[in-house]
C-alpha positions as CSV (number, residue, x, y, z in Angstrom):
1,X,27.6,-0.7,-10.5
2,X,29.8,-3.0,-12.5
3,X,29.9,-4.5,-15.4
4,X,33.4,-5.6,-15.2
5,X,35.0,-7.4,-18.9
6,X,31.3,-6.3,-20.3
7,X,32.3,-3.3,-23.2
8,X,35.4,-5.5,-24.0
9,X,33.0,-8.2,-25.1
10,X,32.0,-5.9,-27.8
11,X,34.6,-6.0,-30.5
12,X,35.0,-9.7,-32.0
13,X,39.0,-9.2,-32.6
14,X,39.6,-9.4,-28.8
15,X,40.5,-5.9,-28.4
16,X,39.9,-3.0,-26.0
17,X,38.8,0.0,-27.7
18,X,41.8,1.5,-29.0
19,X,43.9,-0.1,-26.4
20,X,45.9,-2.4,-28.2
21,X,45.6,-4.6,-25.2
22,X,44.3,-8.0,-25.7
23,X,40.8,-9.0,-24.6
24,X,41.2,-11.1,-20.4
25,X,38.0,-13.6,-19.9
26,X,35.3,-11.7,-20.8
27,X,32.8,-11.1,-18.1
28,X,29.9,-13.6,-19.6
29,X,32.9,-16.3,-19.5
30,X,33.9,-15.9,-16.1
31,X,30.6,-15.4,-14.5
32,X,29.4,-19.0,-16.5
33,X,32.9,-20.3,-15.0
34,X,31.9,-19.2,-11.4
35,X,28.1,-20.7,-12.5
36,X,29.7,-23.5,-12.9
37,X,32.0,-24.6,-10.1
38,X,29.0,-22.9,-8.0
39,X,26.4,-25.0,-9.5
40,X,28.7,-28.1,-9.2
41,X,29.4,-27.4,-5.9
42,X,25.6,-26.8,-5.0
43,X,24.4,-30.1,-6.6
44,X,22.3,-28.3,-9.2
45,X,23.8,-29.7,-11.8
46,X,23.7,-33.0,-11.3
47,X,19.9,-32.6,-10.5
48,X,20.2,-32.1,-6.4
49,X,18.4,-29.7,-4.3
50,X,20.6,-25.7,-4.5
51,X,22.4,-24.4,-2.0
52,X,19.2,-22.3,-0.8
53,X,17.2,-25.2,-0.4
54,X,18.6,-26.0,3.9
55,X,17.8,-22.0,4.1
56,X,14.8,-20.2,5.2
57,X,15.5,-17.6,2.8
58,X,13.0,-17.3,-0.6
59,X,13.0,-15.2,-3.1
60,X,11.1,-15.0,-6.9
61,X,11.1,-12.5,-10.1
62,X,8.8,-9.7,-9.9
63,X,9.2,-8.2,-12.9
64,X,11.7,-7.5,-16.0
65,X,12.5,-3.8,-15.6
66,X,14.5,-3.7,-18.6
67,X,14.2,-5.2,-22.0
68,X,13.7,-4.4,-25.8
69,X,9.6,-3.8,-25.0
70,X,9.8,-2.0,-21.9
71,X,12.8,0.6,-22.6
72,X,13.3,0.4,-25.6
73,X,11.5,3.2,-26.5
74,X,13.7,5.4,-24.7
75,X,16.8,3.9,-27.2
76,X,17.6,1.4,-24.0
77,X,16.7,-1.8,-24.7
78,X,20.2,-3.3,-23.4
79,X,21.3,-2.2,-20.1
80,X,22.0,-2.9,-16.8
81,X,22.4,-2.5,-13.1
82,X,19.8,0.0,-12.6
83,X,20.6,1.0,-9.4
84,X,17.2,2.1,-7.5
85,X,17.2,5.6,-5.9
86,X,13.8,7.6,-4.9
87,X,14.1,11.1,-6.0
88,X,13.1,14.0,-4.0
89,X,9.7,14.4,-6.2
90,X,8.7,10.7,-5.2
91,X,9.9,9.0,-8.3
92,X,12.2,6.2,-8.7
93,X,15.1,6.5,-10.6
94,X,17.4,3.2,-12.0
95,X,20.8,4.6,-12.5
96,X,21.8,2.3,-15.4
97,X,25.2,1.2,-16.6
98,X,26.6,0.3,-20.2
99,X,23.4,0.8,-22.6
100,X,23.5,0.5,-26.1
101,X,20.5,0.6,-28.7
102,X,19.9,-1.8,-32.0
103,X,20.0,-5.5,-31.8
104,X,22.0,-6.6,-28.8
105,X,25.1,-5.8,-26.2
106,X,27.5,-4.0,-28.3
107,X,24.6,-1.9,-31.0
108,X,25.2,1.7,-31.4
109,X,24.6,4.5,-29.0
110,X,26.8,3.5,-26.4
111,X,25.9,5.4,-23.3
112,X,26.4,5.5,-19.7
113,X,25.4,6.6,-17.2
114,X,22.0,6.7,-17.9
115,X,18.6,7.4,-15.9
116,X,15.6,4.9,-16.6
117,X,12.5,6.6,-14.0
118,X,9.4,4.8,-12.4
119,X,6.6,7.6,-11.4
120,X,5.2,5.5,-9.3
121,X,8.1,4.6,-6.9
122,X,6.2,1.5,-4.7
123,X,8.2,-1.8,-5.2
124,X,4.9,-3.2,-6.2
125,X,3.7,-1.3,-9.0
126,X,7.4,-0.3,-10.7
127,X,7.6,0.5,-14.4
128,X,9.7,2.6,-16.0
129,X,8.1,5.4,-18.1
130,X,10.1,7.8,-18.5
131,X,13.9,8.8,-18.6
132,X,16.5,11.0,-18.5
133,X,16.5,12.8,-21.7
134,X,12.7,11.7,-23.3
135,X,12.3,9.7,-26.1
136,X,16.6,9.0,-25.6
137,X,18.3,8.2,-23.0
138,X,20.9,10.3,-22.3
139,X,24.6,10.2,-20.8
140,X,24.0,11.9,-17.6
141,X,27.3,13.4,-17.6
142,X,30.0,13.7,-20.6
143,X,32.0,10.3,-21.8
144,X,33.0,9.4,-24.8
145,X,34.4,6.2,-24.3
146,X,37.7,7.0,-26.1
147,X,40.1,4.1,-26.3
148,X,37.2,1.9,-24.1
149,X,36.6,4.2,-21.4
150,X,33.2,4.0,-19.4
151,X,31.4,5.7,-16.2
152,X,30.1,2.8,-14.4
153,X,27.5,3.7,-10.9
154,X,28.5,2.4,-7.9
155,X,26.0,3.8,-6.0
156,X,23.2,6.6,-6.4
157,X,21.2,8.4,-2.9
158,X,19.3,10.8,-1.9
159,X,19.5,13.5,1.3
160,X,17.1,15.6,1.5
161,X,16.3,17.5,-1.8
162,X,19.5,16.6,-3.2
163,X,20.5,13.6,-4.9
164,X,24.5,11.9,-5.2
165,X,25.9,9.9,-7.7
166,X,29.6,7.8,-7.7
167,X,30.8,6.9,-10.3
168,X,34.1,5.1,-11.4
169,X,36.0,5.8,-14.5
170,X,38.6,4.3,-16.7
171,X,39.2,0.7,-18.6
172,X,36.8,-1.8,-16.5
173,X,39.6,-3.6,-13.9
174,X,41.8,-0.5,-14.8
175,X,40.2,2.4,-12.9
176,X,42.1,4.9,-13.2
177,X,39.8,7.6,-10.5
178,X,36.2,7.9,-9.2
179,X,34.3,11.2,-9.3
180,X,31.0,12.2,-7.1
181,X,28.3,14.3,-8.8
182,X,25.1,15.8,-7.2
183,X,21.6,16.7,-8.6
184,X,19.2,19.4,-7.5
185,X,16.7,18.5,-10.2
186,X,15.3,14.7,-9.5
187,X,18.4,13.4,-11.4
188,X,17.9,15.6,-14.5
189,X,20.9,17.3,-14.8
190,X,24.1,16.6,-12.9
191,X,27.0,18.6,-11.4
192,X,30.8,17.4,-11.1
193,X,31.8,17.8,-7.2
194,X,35.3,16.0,-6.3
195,X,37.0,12.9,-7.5
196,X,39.4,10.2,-5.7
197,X,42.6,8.5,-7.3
198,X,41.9,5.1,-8.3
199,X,45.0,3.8,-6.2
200,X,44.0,5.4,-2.8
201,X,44.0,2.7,0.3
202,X,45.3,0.2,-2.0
203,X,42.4,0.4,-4.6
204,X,39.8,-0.5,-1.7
205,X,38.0,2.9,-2.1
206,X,37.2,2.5,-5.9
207,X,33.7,1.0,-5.4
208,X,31.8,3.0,-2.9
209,X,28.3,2.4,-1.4
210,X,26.7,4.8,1.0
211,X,24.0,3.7,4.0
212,X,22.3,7.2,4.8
213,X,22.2,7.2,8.4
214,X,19.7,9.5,10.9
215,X,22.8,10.6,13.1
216,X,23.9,13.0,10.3
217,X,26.2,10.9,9.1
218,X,26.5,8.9,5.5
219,X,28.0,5.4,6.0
220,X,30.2,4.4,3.4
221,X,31.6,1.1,2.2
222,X,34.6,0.1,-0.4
223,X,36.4,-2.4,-1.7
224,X,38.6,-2.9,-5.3
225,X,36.2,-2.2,-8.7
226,X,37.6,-5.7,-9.9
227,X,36.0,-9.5,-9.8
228,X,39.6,-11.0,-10.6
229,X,41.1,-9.3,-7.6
230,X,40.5,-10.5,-3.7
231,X,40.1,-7.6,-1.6
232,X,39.4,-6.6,1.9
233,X,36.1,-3.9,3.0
234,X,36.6,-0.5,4.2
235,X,34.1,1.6,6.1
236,X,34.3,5.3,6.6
237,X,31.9,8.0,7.4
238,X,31.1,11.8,6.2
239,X,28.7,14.1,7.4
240,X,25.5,14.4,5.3
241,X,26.3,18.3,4.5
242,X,30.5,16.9,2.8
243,X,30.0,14.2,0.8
244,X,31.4,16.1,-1.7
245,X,34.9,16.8,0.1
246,X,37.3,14.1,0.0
247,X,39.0,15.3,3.2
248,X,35.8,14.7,5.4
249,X,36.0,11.6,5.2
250,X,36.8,9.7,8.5
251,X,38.1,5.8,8.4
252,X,37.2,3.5,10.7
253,X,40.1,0.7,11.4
254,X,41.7,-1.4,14.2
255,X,45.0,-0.2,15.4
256,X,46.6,-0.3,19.2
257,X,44.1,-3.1,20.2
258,X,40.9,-1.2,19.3
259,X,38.8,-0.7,16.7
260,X,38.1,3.4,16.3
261,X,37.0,6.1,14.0
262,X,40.1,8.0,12.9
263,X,42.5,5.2,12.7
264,X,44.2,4.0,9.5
265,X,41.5,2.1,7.7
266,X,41.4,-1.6,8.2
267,X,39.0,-4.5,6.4
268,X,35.9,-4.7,8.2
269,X,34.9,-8.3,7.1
270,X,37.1,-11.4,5.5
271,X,38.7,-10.1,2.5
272,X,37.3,-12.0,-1.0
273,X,36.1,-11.5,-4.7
274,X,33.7,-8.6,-4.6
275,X,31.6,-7.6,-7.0
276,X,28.6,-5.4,-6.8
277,X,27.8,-3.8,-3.2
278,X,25.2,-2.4,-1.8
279,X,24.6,-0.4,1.7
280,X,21.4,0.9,3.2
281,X,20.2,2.2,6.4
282,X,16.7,0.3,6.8
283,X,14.4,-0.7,9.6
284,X,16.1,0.5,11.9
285,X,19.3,-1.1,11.4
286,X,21.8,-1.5,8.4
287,X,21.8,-4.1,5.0
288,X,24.9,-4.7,2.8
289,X,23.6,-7.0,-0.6
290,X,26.9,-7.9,-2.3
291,X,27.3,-9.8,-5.8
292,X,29.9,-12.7,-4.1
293,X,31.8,-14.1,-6.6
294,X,33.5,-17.7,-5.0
295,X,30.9,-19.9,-5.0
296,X,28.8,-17.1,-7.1
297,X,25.6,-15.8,-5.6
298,X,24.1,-12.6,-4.4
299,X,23.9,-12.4,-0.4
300,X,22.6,-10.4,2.1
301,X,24.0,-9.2,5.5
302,X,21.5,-7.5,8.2
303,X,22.9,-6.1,11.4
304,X,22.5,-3.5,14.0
305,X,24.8,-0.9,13.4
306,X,27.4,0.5,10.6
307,X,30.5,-1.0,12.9
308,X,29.1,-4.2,13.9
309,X,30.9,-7.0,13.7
310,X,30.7,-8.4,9.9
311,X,33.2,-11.0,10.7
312,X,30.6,-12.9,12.5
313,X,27.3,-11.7,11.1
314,X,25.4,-14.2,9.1
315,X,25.7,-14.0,5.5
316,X,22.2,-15.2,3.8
317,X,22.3,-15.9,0.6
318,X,19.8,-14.6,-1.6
319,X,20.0,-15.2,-5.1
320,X,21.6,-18.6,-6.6
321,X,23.4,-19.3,-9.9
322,X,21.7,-21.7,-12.5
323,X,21.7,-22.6,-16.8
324,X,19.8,-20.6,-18.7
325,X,16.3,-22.1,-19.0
326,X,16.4,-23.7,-15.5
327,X,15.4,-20.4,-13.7
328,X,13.1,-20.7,-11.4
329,X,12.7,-18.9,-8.0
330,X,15.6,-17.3,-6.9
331,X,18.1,-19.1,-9.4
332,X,18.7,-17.0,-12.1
333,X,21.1,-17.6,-14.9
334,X,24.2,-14.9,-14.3
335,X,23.0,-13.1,-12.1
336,X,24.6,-10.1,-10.7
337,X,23.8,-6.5,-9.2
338,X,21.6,-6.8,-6.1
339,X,20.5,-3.1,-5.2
340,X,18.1,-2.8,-2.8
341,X,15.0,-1.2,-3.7
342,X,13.9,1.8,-1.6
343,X,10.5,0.9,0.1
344,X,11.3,-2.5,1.1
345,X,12.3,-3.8,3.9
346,X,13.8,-6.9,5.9
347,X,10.8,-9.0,5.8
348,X,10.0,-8.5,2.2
349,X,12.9,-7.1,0.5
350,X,13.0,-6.0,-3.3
351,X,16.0,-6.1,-5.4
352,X,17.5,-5.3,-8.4
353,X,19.1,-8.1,-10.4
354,X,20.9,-8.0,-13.7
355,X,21.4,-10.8,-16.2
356,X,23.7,-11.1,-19.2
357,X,25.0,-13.9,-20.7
358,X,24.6,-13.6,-24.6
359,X,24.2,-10.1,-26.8
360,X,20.0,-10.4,-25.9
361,X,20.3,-11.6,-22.7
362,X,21.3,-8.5,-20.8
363,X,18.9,-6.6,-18.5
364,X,17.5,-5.3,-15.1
365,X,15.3,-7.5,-13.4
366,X,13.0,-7.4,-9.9
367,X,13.3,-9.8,-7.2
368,X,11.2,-10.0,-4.0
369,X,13.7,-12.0,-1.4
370,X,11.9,-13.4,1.9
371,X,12.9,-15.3,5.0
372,X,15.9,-13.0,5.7
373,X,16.7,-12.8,9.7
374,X,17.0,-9.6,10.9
375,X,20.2,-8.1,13.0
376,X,21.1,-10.0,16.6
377,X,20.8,-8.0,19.2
């Protein structure tokens, strides 16, 4: 899902597109600024043990998924996100953001959306060989970028033999709406379905993230599609059958001394800088990974249910910031992302983890986290 700042990086005169506008911290700056005070803050600077060290929690690379000699090939050697989604056929799809061809962040072929697929779709044997479109990686649905436009993922699933993608559209930190698109074909081909003003509930349902539940229903989690901005958490539902109809969706929120479906939607956990999220239904219970951005980190809730209390369940912290050439473990050097990997689980849980801080530097990498505690009961 985001890449906020990332395609204004691009042009060296510190402009948008054809915006006019002049260029805010780029996203490589703030997230080294973040590195910092987090790294500061965590000792690891000056040499100490990190943060994770007093935790239980583990974690280690698996794998580059991304990168000039593994997607190249398909004209995608720089991209990112690659949010993991099993397909009806048994593949795994990484929905991709920003992806450009040529030398670096910022070459020619600027595309996204696009579809990077693993046959085999077991979190220990992923490799992507094939994609969307062949020997190219195609947009999977029409943008052309004008004036610095982009389709960013916030979140690809699958129910039943039909796959959904969110996606959310205008200037990064400018959104200007969010559209929903299905596929019938394994990802494929995609079709338009509904789209949501930017502004609605306050911007808080820009960046969407959908747990599928076995009651029927799809779980759904929002907040603001911008690092810079502190916001609160929403959770709604929709039946698995009207994802696609924006009046189907029911909020859940506190009002009259009671929390209940149908009331105005309230935050669901203390508000703060989000960036990417992350919801699944798994073991039994419910994950949310988030990209946390003060002190910067990726972190991991596990609880029962999708309206437990996230005010007072445990955030573990998963992945932690470091320099580049210090990574080791589960400190890697601007991170973000953090997309849980279908097929894993609580006790051994796969994610996926991008990286960019310089023009060849940018990519979608495979973590194995352990240690994490499961929901209280």
């Amino acid at each position: 899902m985001h890449e906020p700042h990332r395609f204004r990086s691009v042009r060296p005169d510190g402009r948008t597109g054809g915006s006019g506008r002049p260029n805010p911290p780029s996203r490589r700056s703030l997230l080294r600024s973040a590195a910092a005070g987090g790294l500061a803050a965590a000792g690891i600077l000056a040499g100490a043990p990190g943060a994770a060290a007093t935790s239980r929690v583990t974690g280690s690379k698996v794998r580059d998924l991304s990168g000039p000699a593994l997607t190249g090939r398909f004209a995608a050697p720089w991209t990112d996100l690659g949010i993991p989604v099993r397909c009806p056929d048994g593949s795994m799809l990484f929905v991709c953001g920003d992806t450009f061809d040529g030398g670096g962040v910022g070459g020619p072929d600027w595309r996204s959306p696009v579809g990077l697929r693993s046959a085999n779709a077991s979190p220990g044997s992923l490799v992507v060989d094939g994609a969307v479109g062949g020997s190219r990686a195609v947009g999977l649905v029409p943008e052309g970028h004008t004036g610095g436009t982009t389709a960013i993922p916030s979140d690809v699933f699958t129910v039943g033999p039909t796959m959904y993608m969110h996606l959310m559209r205008g200037v990064i930190y400018e959104t200007h709406h969010t559209d929903f698109w299905r596929s019938d074909d394994n990802g494929e081909t995609w079709q338009y379905l509904c789209q949501w003003p930017g502004g609605l509930h306050g911007g808080r349902f820009q960046q969407k993230t959908y747990a599928v539940a076995d009651d029927g229903y799809l779980y759904v989690l929002s907040t603001a599609f911008d690092r810079d901005v502190t916001s609160g958490l929403l959770l709604h539902r929709v039946r698995q059958d009207a994802p696609g109809d924006p009046a189907a969706y029911e909020p859940w929120g506190y009002a009259g001394g009671a929390w209940a479906w149908g009331n105005p939607p309230t935050t669901v956990t203390s508000p703060r800088r989000w960036g990417e999220i992350c919801f699944r239904a798994m073991g039994g219970g419910y994950a949310l990974t988030w990209l946390n951005m003060s002190p910067l980190d990726i972190r991991a809730q596990i609880f029962a249910t999708p309206t437990s209390n996230l005010f007072t369940t445990a955030e573990q912290t998963m992945i932690v910031p470091t320099v580049p050439g210090r990574e080791t473990g589960n400190a890697v050097a601007s991170p973000y992302g953090g997309f849980i990997i279908p097929g894993s689980g609580v006790d051994d849980l796969h994610i996926a983890v991008s990286q960019w801080y310089d023009a060849q530097n940018y990519r979608v990498m495979q973590y194995r986290v352990n240690g994490l505690e499961g929901p209280a009961h």
